[in-house]
ZAMI-88163 format. One record per residue (C-alpha): residue in one letter; z, x, y; residue number from 0. Coordinates in Angstrom, 3 decimals, always signed. Example, Ala and Ser with C-alpha at 12.3 -4.5 7.8 and 13.67 -1.06 7.14 Angstrom:
@code->A; pz->+7.800; px->+12.300; py->-4.500; pos->0
@code->S; pz->+7.140; px->+13.670; py->-1.060; pos->1
***
This chain:
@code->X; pz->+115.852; px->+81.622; py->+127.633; pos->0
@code->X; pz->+114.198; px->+79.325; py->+129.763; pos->1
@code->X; pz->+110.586; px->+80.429; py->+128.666; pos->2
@code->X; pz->+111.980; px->+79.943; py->+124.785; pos->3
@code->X; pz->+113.358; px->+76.211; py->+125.658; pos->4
@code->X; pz->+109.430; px->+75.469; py->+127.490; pos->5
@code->X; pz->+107.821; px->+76.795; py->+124.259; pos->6
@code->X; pz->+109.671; px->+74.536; py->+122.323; pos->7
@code->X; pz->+109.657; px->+71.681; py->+124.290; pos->8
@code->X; pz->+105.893; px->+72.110; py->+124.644; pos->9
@code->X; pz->+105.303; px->+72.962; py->+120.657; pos->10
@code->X; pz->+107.124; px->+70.426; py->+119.719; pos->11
@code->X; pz->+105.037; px->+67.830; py->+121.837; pos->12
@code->X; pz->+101.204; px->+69.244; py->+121.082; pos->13
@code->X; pz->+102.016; px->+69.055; py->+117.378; pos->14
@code->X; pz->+102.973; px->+65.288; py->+118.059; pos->15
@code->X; pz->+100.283; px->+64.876; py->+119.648; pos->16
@code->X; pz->+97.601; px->+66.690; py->+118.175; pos->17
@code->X; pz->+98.466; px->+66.849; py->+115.262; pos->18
@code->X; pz->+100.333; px->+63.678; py->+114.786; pos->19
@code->X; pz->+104.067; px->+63.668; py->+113.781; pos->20
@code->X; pz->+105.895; px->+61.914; py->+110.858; pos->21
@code->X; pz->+108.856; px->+62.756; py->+108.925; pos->22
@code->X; pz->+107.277; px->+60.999; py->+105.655; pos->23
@code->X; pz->+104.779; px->+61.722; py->+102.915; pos->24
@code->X; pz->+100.949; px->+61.299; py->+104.179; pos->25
@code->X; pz->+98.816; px->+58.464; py->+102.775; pos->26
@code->X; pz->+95.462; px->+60.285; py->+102.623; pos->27
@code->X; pz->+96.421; px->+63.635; py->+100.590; pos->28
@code->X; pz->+96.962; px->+62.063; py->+97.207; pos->29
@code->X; pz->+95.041; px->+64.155; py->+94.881; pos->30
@code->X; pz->+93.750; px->+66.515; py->+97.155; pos->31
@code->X; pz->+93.656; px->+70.117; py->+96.017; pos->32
@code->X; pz->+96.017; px->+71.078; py->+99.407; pos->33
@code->X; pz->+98.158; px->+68.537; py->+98.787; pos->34
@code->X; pz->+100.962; px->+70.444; py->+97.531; pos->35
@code->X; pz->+101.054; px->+73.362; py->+100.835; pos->36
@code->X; pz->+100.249; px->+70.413; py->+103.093; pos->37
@code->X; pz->+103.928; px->+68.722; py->+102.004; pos->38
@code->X; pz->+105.421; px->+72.285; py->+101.867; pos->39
@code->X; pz->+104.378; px->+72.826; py->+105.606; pos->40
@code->X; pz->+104.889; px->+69.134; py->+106.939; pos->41
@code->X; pz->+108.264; px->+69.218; py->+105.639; pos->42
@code->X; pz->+109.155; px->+72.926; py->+107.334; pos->43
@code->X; pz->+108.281; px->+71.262; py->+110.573; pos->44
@code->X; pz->+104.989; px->+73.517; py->+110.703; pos->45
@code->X; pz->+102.183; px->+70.656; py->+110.895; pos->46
@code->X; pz->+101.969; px->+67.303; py->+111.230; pos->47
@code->X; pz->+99.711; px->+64.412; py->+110.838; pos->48
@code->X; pz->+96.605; px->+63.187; py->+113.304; pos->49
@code->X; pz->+98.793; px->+59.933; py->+112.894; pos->50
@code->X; pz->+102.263; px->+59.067; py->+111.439; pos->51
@code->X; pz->+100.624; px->+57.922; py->+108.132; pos->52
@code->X; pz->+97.268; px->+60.177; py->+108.241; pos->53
@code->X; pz->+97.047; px->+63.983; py->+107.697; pos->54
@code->X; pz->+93.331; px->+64.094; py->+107.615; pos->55
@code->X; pz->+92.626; px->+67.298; py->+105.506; pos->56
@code->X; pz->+88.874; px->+67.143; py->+105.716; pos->57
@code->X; pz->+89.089; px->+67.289; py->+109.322; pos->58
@code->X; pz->+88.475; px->+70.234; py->+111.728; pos->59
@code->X; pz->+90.874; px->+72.623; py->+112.966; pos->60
@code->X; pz->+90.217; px->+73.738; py->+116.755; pos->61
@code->X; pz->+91.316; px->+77.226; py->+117.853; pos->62
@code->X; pz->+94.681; px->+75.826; py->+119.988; pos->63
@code->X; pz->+95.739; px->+74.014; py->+116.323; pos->64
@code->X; pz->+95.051; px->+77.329; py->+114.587; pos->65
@code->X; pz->+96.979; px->+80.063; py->+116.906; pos->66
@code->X; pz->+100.217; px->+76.901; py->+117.384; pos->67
@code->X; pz->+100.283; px->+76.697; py->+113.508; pos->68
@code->X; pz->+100.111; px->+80.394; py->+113.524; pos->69
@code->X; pz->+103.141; px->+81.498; py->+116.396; pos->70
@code->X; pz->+105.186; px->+78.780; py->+114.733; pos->71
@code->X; pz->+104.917; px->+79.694; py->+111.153; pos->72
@code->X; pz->+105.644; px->+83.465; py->+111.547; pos->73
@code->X; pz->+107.819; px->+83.203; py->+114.679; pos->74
@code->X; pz->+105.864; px->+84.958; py->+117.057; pos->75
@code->X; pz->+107.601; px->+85.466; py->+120.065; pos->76
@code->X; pz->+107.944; px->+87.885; py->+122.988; pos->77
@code->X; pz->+112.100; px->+88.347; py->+123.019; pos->78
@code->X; pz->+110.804; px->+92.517; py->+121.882; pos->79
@code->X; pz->+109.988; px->+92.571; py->+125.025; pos->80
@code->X; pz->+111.249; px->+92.578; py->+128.503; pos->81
@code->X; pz->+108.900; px->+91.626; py->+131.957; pos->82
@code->X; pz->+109.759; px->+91.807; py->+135.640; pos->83
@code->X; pz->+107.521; px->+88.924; py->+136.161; pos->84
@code->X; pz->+107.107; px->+85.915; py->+133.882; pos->85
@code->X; pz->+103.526; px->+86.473; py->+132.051; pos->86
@code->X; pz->+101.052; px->+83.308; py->+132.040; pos->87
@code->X; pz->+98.365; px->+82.390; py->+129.973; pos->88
@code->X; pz->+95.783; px->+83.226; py->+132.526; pos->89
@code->X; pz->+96.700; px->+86.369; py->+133.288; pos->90
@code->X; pz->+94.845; px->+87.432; py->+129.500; pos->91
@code->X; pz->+92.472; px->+84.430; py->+129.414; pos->92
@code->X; pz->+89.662; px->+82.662; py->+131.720; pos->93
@code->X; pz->+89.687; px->+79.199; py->+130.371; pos->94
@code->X; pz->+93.248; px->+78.186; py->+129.447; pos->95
@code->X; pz->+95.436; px->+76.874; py->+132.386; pos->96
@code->X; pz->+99.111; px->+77.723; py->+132.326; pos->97
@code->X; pz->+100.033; px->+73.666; py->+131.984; pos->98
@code->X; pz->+98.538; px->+73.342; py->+128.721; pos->99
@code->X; pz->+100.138; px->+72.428; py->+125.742; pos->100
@code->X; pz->+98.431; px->+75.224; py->+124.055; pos->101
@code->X; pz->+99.553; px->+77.556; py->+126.573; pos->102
@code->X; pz->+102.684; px->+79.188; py->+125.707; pos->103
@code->X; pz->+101.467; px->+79.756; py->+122.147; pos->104
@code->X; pz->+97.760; px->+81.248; py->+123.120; pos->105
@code->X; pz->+100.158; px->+84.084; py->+125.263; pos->106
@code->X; pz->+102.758; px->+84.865; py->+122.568; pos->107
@code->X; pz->+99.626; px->+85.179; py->+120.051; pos->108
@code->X; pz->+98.185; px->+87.475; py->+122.347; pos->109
@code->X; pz->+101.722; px->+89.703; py->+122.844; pos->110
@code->X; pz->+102.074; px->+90.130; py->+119.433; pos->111
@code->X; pz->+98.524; px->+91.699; py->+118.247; pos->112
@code->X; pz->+95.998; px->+88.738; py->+117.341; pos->113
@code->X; pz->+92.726; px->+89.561; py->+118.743; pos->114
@code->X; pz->+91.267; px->+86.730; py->+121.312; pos->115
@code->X; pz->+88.588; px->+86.925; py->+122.970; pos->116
@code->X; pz->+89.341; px->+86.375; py->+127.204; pos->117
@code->X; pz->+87.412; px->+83.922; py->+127.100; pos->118
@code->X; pz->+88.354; px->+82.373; py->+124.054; pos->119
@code->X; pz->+87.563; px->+78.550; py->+123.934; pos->120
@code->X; pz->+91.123; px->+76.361; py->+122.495; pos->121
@code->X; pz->+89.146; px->+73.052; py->+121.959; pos->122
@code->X; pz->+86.057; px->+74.893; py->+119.558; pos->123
@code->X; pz->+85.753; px->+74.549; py->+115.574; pos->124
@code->X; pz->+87.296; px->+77.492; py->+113.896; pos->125
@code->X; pz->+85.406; px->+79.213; py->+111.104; pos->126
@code->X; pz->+86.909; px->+80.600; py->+107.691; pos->127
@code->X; pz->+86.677; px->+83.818; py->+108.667; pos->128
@code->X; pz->+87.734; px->+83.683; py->+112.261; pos->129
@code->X; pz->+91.088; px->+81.509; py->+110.964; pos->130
@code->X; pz->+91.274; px->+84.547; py->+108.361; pos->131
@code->X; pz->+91.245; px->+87.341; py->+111.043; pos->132
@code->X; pz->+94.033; px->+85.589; py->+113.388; pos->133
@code->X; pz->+96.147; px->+84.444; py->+109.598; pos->134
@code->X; pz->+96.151; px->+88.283; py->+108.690; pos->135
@code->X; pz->+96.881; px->+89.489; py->+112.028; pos->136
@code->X; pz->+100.081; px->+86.996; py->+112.038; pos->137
@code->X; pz->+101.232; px->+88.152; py->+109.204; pos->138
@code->X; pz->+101.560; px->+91.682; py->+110.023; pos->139
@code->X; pz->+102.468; px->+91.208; py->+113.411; pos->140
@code->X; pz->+105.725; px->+92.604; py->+112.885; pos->141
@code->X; pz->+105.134; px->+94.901; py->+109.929; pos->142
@code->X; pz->+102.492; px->+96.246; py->+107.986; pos->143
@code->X; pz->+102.022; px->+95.145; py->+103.683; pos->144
@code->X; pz->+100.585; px->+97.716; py->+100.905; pos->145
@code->X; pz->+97.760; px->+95.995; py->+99.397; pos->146
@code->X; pz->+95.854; px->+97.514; py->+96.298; pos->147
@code->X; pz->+93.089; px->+100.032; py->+97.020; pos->148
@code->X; pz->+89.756; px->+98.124; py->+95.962; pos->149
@code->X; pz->+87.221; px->+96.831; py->+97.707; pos->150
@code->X; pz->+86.437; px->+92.775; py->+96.201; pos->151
@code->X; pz->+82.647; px->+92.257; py->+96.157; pos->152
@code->X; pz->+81.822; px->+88.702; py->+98.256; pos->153
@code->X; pz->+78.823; px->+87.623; py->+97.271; pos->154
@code->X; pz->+78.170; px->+86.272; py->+100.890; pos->155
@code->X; pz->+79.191; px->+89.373; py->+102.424; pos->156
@code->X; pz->+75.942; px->+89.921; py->+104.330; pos->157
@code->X; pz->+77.036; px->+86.580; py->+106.316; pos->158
@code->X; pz->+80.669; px->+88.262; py->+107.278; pos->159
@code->X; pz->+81.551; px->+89.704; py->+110.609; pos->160
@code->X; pz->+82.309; px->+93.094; py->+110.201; pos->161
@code->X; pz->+85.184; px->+92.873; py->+112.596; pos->162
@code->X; pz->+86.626; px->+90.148; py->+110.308; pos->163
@code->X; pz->+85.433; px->+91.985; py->+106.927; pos->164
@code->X; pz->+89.476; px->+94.281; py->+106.645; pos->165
@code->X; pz->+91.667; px->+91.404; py->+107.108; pos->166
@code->X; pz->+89.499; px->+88.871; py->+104.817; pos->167
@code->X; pz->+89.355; px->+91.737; py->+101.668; pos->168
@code->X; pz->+93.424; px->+91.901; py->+102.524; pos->169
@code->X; pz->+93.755; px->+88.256; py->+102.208; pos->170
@code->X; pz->+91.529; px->+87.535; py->+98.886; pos->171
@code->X; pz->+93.790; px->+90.678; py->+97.438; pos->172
@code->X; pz->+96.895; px->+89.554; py->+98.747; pos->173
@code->X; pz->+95.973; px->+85.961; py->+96.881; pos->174
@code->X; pz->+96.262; px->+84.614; py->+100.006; pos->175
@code->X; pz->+92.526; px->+83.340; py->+99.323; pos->176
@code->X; pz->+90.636; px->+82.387; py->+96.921; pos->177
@code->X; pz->+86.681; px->+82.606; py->+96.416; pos->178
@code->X; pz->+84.744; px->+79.678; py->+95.249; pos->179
@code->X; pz->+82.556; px->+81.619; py->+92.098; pos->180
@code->X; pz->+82.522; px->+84.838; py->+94.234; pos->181
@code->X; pz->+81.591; px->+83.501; py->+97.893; pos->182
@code->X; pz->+83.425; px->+83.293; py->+101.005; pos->183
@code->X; pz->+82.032; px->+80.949; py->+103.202; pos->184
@code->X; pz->+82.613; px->+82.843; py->+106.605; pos->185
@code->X; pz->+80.681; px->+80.792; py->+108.554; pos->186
@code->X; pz->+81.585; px->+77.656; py->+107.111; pos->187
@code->X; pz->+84.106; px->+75.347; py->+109.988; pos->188
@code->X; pz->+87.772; px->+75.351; py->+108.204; pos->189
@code->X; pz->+89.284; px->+72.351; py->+106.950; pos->190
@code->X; pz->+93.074; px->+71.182; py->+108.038; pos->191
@code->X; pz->+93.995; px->+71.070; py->+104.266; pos->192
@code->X; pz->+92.371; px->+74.421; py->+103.842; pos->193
@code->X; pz->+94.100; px->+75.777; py->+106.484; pos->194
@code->X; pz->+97.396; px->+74.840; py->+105.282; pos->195
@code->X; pz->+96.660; px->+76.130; py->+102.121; pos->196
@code->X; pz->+95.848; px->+79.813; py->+103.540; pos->197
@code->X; pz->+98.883; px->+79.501; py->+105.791; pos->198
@code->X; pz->+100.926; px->+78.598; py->+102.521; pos->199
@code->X; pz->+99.916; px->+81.369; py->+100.654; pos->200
@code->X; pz->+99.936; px->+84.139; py->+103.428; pos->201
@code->X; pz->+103.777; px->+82.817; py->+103.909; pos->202
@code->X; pz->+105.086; px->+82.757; py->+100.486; pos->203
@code->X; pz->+103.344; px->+86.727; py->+100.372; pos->204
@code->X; pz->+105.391; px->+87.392; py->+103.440; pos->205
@code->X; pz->+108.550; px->+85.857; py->+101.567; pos->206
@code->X; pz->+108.196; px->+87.633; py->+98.505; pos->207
@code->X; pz->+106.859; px->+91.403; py->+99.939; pos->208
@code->X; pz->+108.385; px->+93.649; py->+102.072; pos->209
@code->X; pz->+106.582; px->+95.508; py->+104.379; pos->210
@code->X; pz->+105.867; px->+99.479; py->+104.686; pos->211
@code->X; pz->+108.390; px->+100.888; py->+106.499; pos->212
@code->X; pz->+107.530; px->+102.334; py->+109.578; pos->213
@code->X; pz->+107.380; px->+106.138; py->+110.418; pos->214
@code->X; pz->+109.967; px->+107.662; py->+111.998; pos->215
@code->X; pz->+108.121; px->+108.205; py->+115.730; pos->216
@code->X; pz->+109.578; px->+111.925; py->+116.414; pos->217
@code->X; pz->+106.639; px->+112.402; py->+113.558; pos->218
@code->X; pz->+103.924; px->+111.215; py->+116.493; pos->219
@code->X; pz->+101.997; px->+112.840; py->+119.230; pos->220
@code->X; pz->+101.424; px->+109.408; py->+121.229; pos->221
@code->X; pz->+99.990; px->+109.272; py->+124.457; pos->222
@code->X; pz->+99.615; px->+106.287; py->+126.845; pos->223
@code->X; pz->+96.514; px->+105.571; py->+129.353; pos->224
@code->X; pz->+97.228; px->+102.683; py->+132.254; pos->225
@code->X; pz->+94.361; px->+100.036; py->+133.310; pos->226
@code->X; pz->+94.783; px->+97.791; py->+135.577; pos->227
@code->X; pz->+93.987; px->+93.873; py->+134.026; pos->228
@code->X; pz->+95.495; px->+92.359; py->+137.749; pos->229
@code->X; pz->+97.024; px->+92.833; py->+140.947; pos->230
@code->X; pz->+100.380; px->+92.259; py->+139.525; pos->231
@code->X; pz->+99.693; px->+93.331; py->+135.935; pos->232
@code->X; pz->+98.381; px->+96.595; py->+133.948; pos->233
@code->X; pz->+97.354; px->+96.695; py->+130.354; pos->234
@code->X; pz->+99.270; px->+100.030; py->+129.145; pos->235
@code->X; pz->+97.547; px->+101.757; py->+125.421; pos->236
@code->X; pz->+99.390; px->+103.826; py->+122.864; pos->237
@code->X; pz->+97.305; px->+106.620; py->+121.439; pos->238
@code->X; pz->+98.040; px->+108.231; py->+118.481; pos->239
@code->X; pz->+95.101; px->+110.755; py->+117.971; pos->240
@code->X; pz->+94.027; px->+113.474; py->+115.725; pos->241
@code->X; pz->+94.910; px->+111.653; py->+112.048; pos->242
@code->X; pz->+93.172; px->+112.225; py->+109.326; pos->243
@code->X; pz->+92.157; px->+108.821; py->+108.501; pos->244
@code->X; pz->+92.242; px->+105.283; py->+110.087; pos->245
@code->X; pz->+95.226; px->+104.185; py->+108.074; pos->246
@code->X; pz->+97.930; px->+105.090; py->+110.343; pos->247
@code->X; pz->+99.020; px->+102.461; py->+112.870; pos->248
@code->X; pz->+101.024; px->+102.410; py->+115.768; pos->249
@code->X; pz->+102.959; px->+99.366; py->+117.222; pos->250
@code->X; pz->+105.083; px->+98.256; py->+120.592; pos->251
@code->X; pz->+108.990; px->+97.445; py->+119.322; pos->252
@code->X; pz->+110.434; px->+97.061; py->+122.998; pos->253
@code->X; pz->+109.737; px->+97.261; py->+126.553; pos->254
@code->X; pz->+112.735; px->+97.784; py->+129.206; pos->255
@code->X; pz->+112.693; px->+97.793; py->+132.482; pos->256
@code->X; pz->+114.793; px->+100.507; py->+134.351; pos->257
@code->X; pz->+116.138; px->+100.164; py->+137.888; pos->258
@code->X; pz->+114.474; px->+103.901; py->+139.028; pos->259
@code->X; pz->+111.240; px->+102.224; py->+138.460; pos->260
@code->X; pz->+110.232; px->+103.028; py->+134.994; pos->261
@code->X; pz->+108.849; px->+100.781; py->+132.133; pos->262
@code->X; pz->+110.304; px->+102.100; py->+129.002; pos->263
@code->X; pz->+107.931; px->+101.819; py->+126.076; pos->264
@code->X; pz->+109.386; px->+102.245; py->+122.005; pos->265
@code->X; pz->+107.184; px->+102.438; py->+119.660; pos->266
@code->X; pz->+106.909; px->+102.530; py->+115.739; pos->267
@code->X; pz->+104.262; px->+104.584; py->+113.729; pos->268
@code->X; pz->+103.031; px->+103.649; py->+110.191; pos->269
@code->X; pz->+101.363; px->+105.960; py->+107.809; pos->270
@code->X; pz->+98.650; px->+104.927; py->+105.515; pos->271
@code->X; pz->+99.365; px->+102.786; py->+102.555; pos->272
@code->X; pz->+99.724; px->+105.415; py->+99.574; pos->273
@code->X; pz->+97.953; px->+103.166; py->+97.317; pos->274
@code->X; pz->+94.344; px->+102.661; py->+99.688; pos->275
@code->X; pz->+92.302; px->+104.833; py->+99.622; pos->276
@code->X; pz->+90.537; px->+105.969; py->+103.631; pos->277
@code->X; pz->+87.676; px->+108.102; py->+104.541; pos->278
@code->X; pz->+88.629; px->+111.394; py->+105.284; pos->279
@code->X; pz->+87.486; px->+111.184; py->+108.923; pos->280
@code->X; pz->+88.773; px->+112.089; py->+112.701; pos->281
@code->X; pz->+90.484; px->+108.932; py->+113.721; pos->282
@code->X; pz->+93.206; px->+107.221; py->+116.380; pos->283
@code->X; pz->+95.910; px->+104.523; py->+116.481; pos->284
@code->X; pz->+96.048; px->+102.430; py->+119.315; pos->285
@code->X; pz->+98.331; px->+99.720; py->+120.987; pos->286
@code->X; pz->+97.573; px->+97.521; py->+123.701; pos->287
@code->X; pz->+100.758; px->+95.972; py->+125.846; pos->288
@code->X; pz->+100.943; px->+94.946; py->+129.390; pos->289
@code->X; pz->+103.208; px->+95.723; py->+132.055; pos->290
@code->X; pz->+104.221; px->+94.649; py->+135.133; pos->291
@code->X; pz->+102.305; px->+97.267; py->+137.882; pos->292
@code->X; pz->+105.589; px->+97.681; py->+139.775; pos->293
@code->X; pz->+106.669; px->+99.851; py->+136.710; pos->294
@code->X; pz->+105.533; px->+102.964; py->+135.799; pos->295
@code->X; pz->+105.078; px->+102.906; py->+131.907; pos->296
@code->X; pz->+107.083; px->+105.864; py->+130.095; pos->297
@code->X; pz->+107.059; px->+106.657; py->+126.431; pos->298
@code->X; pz->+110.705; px->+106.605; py->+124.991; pos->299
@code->X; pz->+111.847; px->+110.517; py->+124.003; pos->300
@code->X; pz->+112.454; px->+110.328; py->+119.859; pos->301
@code->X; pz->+115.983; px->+109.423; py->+118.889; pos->302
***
């Protein structure tokens, strides 16, 4: 509980302070094309201004804004999942200290799935597609969406990272994005009013789509590997091999910690959306979660 309390404490002041705080309308958002999701958001306490009056929408949205809009909004949080020791920021990343403001959110992003780098810089520019990567890995942080089985031709796609190329398609399907006459922009350093308005559309698709339930894990063959990250930490990975096609997922629902010494690890399985289509080849699921090295991970037996 005391961990919850610091996060909020600590979320509540960075958004005051970097992003400004004010309970009332902003002066500089009249007429601008976000001006509708950036009222929708201010007012569900989400973001704030860069001053009590001033929203600034054409400015730049660092990495630390993006992942603390991102934890907030879909209420990312590590209560799934018990540790012997308290986890800290920089125990997954080289440049954030543990008294940041950022801190606390950067380390529940990372707990719940969204991919950052270790050495992920909090103060740098973030791109459209790099916001749209961490945005669709938020979303389905704790569940998984059908979206329709086509693939939407960007007309900029040569400039996309493939890494980011699954969740941006997703997004644009979803109509959680829209292209400007066919292009993207990957590369292109996000706006704070277009950021809101990606973040308002990814959470009224949450509100009004359930997702895929998961697959009942007596189903799986899941193994789990161990690699040590620290001295006082291991990163433990759920394999789910042999499928058919990379649409099947696997993810961590709870961790418990056993007096005889064992780490108890549940898991959930998804199958592939029935209305993608995959390429038929050879492929795995994997999970990363970390665990306290005093504990010796252990899958949970089915129910």
């Amino acid at each position: 509980m005391k961990q919850k309390l610091t996060w909020t404490a600590t979320a509540a002041l960075a958004l005051t302070t970097i992003l400004g705080g004010s309970a009332y309308a902003f002066s500089d958002i009249k007429g601008d094309p976000n001006e509708t999701q950036i009222i929708s958001l201010q007012q569900a306490g989400i973001i704030s201004g860069v001053t009590a009056e001033q929203f600034a929408p054409k400015g730049k949205v660092t990495m630390a804004q993006s992942v603390a809009m991102l934890v907030k909004a879909f209420d990312l949080n590590i209560n799934h999942i018990s540790f012997i020791k308290q986890p800290k920021a920089s125990d997954y990343f080289t440049g954030i200290a543990d008294d940041a403001w950022y801190a606390t959110p950067f380390l529940y992003a990372q707990l719940n799935g969204l991919p950052l780098p270790k050495d992920v810089d909090p103060t740098a520019n973030v791109t459209k597609e790099q916001f749209a990567d961490l945005l669709f890995h938020a979303l389905t942080a704790k569940g998984d969406y059908a979206f329709v089985k086509m693939f939407v031709e960007l007309k900029d796609e040569k400039d996309v990272t493939q890494a980011y190329m699954s969740s941006i398609q997703n997004l644009v399907l979803g109509k959680m994005v829209e292209l400007d006459n066919g292009y993207f922009h990957p590369k292109q350093e996000l706006t704070r009013g277009e950021a809101a308005s990606m973040l308002q559309a990814a959470i009224d698709f949450a509100n009004t789509h359930k997702p895929v339930p998961p697959v009942p894990q007596e189903q799986a063959n899941v193994t789990l590997s161990v690699t040590r990250v620290t001295d006082d930490v291991n990163k433990v990975t759920l394999t789910w091999s042999d499928r058919p096609n990379p649409g099947y997922g696997i993810t961590v629902s709870s961790i418990e910690f056993m007096d005889n010494g064992n780490a108890v690890i549940t898991y959930a399985i998804h199958e592939p959306d029935p209305d993608k289509m995959y390429p038929q080849v050879i492929s795995e699921a994997k999970v990363d979660t970390y665990v306290s090295s005093a504990y010796k991970p252990v899958l949970n037996s089915p129910q």
